[in-house]
C-alpha positions in Angstrom: 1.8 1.8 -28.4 3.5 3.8 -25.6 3.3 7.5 -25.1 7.1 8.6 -23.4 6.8 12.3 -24.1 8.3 13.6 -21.3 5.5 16.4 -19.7 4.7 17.6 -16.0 1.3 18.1 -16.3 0.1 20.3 -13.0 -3.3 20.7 -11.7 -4.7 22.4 -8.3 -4.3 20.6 -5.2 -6.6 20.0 -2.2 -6.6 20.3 1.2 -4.7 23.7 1.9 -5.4 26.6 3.0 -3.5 30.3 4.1 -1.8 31.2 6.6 -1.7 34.6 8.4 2.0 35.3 7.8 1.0 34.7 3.8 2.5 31.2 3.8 0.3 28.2 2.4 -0.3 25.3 4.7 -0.6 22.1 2.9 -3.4 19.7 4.8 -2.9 16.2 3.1 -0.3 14.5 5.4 0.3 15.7 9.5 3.7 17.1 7.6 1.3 20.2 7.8 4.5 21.9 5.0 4.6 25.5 5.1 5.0 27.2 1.6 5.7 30.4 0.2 5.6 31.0 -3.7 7.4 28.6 -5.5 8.5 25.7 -2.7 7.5 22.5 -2.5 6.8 20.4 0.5 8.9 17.9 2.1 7.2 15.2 -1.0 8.6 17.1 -3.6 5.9 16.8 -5.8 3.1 19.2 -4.0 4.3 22.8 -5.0 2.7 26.2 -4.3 2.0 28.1 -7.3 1.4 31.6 -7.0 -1.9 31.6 -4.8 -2.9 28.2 -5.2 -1.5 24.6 -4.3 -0.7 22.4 -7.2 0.0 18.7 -7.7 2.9 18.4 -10.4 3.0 15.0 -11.1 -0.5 14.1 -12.3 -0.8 11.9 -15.3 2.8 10.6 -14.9 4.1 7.4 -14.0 7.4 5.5 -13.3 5.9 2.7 -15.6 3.9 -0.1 -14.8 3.6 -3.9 -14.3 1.7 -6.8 -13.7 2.1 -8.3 -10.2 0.5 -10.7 -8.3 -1.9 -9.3 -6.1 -0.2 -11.5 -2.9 2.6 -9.1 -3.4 1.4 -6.0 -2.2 0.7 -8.0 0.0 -2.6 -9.1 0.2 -3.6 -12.0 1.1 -7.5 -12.0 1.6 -8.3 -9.9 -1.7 -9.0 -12.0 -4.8 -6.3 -14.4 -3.9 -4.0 -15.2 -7.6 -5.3 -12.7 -9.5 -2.9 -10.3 -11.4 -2.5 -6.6 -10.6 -1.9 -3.6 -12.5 0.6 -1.6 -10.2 2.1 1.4 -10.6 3.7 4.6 -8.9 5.0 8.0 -9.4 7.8 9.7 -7.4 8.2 11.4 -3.9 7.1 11.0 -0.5 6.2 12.1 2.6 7.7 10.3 5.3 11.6 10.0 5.2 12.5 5.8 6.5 16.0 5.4 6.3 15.5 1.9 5.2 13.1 2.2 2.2 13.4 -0.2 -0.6 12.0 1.9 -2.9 14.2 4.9 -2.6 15.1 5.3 -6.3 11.6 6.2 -6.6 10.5 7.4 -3.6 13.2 9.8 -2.6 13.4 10.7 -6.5 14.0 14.7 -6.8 14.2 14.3 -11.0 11.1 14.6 -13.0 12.3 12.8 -15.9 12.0 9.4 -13.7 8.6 10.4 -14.8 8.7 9.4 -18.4 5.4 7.7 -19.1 2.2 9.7 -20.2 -0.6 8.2 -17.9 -3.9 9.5 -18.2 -6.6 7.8 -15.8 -8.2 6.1 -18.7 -5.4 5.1 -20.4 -4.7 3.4 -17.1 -8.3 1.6 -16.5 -8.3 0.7 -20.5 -5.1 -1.4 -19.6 -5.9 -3.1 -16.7 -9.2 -4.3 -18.3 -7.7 -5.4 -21.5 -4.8 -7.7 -19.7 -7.3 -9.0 -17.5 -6.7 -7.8 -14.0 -8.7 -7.9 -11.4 -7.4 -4.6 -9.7 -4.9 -1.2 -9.9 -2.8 -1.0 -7.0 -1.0 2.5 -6.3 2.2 1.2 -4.6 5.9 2.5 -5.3 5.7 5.4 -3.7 2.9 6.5 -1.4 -0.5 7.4 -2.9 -1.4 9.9 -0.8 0.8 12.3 -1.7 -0.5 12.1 -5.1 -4.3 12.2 -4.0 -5.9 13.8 -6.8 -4.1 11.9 -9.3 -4.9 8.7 -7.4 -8.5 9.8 -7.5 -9.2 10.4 -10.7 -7.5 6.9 -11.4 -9.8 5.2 -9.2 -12.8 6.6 -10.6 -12.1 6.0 -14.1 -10.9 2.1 -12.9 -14.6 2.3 -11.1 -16.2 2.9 -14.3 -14.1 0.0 -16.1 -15.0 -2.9 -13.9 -11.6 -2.6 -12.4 -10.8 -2.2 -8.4 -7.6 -0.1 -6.5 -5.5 -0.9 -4.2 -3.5 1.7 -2.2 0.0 0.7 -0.8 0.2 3.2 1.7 2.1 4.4 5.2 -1.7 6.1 6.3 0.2 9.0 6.9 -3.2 11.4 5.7 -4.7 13.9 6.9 -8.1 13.5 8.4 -10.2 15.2 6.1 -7.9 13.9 3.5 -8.1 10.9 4.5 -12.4 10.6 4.0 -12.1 11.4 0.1 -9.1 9.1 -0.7 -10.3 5.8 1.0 -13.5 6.6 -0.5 -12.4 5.6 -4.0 -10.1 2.9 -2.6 -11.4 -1.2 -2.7 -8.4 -2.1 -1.0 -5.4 -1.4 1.5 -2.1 -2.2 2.6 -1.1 -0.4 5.5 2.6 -0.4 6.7 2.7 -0.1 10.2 6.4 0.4 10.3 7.1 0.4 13.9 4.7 0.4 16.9 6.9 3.4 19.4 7.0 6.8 18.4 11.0 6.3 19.2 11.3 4.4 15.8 8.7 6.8 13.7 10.6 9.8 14.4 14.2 8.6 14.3 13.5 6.6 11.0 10.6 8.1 9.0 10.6 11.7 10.5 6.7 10.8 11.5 4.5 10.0 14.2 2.9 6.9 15.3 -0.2 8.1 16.3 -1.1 9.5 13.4 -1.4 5.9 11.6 -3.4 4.5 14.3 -5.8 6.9 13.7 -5.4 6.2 10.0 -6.5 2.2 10.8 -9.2 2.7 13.1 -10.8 4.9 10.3 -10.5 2.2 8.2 -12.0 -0.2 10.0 -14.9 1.9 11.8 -15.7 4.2 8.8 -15.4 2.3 5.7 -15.4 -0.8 4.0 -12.1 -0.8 2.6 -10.4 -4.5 3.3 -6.9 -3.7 4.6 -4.5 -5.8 5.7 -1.2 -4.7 7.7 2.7 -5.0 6.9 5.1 -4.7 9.0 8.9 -4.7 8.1 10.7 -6.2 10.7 14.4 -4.7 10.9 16.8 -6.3 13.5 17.9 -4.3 16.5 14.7 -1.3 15.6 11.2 -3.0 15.8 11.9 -6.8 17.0 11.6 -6.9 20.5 8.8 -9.6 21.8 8.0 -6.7 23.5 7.0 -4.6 20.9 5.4 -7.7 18.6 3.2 -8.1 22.2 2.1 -4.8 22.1 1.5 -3.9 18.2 -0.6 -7.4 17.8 -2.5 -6.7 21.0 -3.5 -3.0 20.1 -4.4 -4.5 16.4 -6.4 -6.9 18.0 -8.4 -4.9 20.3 -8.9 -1.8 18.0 -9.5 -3.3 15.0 -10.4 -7.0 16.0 -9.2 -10.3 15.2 -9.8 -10.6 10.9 -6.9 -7.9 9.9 -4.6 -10.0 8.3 -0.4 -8.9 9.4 2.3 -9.6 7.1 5.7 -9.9 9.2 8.2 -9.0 6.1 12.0 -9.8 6.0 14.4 -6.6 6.1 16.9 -6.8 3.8 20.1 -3.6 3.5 19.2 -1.0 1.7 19.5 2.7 1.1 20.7 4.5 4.4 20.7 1.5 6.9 23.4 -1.3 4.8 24.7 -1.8 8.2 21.7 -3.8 9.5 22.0 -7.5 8.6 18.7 -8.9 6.6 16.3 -10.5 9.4 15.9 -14.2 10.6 13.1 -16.1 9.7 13.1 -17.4 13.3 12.4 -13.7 13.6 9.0 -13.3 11.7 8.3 -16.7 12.8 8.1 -15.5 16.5 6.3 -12.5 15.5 3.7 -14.9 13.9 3.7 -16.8 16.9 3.0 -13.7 19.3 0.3 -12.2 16.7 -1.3 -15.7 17.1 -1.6 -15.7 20.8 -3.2 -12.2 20.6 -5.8 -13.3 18.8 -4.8 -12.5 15.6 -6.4 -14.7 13.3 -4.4 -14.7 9.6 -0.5 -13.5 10.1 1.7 -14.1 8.0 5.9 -14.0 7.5 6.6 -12.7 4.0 9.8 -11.9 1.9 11.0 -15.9 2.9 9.9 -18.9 1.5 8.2 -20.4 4.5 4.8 -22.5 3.0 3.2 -22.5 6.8 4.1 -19.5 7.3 2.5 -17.6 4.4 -0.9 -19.7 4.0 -4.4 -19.7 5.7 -5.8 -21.7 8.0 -9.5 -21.8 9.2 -9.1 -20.1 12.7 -11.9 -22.6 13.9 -10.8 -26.1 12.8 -6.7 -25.7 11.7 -7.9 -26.7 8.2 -5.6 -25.1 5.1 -7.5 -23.1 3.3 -5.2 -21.5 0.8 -1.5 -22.7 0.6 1.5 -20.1 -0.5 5.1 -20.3 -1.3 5.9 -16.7 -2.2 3.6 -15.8 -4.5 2.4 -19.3 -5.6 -1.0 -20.8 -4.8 -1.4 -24.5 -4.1 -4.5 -25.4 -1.9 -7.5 -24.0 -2.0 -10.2 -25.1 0.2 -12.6 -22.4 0.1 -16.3 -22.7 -1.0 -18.5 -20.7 -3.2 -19.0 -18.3 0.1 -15.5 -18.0 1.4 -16.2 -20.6 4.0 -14.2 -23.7 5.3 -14.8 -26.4 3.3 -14.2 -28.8 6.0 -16.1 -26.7 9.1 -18.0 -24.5 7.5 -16.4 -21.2 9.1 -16.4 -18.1 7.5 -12.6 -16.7 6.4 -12.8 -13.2 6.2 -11.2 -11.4 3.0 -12.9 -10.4 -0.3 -12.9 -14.0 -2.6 -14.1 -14.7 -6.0 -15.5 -18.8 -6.6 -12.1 -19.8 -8.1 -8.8 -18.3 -6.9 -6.8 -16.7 -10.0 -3.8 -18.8 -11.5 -1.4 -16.0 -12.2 1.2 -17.3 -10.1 4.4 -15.4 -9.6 5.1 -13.6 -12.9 6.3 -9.9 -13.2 5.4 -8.7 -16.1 6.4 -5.2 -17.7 3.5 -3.8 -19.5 3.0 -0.5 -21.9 0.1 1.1 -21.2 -2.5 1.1 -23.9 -4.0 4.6 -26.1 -7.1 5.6 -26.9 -7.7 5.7 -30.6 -8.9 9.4 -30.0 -4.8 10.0 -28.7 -2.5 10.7 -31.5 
């Protein structure tokens, strides 16, 4: 059964506060919007209301399906398992090439049509037998409290999240929504503030500080994407530098997904990116230091397995989002060397495989 009653449910935001000019500042993102009565911020869906801030999109969804996990991607979180992903609308950065606009930069409520209450999500995800909820689509964040409420209710099932994020949060923010999160994948879109403000009306720094909290703070496995787009973010140059700060700040076990551009929304005339593109990206991550990267969006088997860092053994083959070897003991260790891979692994991978499957979320019997 499927609940499609179209309804904005609202409920108070967090992390605001006033202003001396009788504005209200909203604190989630480094946006830092500015709000009288009635406006919303730049993510459309955080809205002043009278004397408070209010999220209006809780307990909505732009529906949901069953992924495999390596899509989001992750790589080193319960390899072949399925994933119950879904988003809402809006967001706060502005990238002239997302590939999700129709959602993201959605200004319509009624792309909102599914009822989605936390538990409705968690009951779902149990019943179909996934391993996880990712929050993808759009960006999380702006959608905290919603996300939250998910993650607790998922906590209570058995069932772990996943954000798909930009980690464009606000510090304090940033401490409660990671808190409820098992797992991350963080795009780091560009690595000079050139591309961030030209393309995502944003700031690099501001992620940065978003990773090293993740890695210092908590215990949240992230791994890293980043979408290469010809002529923006492809220099050797800029591979050089973005592997060698990951390396240094956040060490050598942060897998990086190097992800094919293709044309889309406002940048159609950039071509789709070279695989001898990612490839070399690979190849500069690798002689940073950087232990698991990865070229995604092409099929490219070498490419988008793991190998044991100390011997060169394969320890889980990939094309796309198929899993072929799997040469990891009870432990997560090489079979053949003994050499711990880092990543959160159950005994047996999952055999989900590459299927996309639509799903309709399930009611309680209390619901009418």
């Amino acid at each position: 059964m499927n609940v499609t009653t179209p309804q904005i449910d609202t409920v108070p935001g967090r992390y605001w506060h006033h202003l001396e000019d009788g504005r209200i500042q909203c604190d989630v993102c480094p946006r830092f919007c500015k709000l009288n009565d009635g406006q919303r911020g730049l993510c459309f869906v955080r809205e002043r209301e009278g004397d408070q801030m209010v999220l209006t999109t809780w307990g909505r969804s732009s529906g949901f399906c069953i992924d495999p996990v390596e899509k989001k991607p992750l790589n080193h979180f319960l390899p072949g398992t399925p994933i119950l992903s879904f988003g809402t609308a809006g967001c706060n950065l502005t990238c002239k090439f997302c590939q999700n606009y129709e959602i993201s930069k959605a200004r319509e409520m009624d792309k909102l049509g599914s009822l989605a209450t936390p538990e409705m999500i968690a009951q779902t995800a149990k019943a179909y037998g996934c391993s996880a909820v990712a929050f993808t689509y759009n960006d999380p964040v702006i959608f905290l409290e919603y996300a939250v409420d998910v993650a607790q209710a998922c906590r209570e099932a058995g069932i772990r999240t996943v954000a798909v994020t930009a980690g464009y949060i606000g510090d304090k923010a940033r401490e409660e929504f990671f808190r409820h999160m098992d797992a991350a994948n963080v795009d780091l879109k560009g690595f000079t503030e050139d591309f961030y403000h030209k393309l995502c009306s944003a700031h690099l720094a501001d992620v940065l500080e978003t990773l090293k909290y993740l890695k210092h703070e908590t215990g949240v496995w992230f791994e890293l994407t980043n979408l290469v787009i010809p002529g923006e973010n492809d220099g050797d140059a800029e591979f050089d530098e973005m592997t060698q700060w990951v390396h240094d700040e956040l060490g050598p076990d942060v897998p990086m997904h190097f992800s094919a551009f293709h044309p889309d929304w406002k940048m159609m005339d950039h071509p789709r990116t070279p695989p001898a593109t990612l490839i070399r990206a690979r190849d500069i991550a690798m002689k940073n230091g950087i232990r698991y990267a990865y070229v995604g969006n092409v099929h490219d088997k070498a490419g988008s397995s793991t190998f044991c860092h100390n011997c060169g053994h394969i320890l889980i083959g990939r094309d796309w989002y198929q899993l072929s070897d799997w040469n990891l003991d009870a432990q997560g260790a090489c079979t053949k060397c003994g050499t711990h891979c880092a990543g959160v692994f159950q005994r047996h991978p999952g055999t989900w495989g590459p299927k996309r499957q639509p799903v309709r979320l399930m009611v309680p019997k209390t619901m009418p």
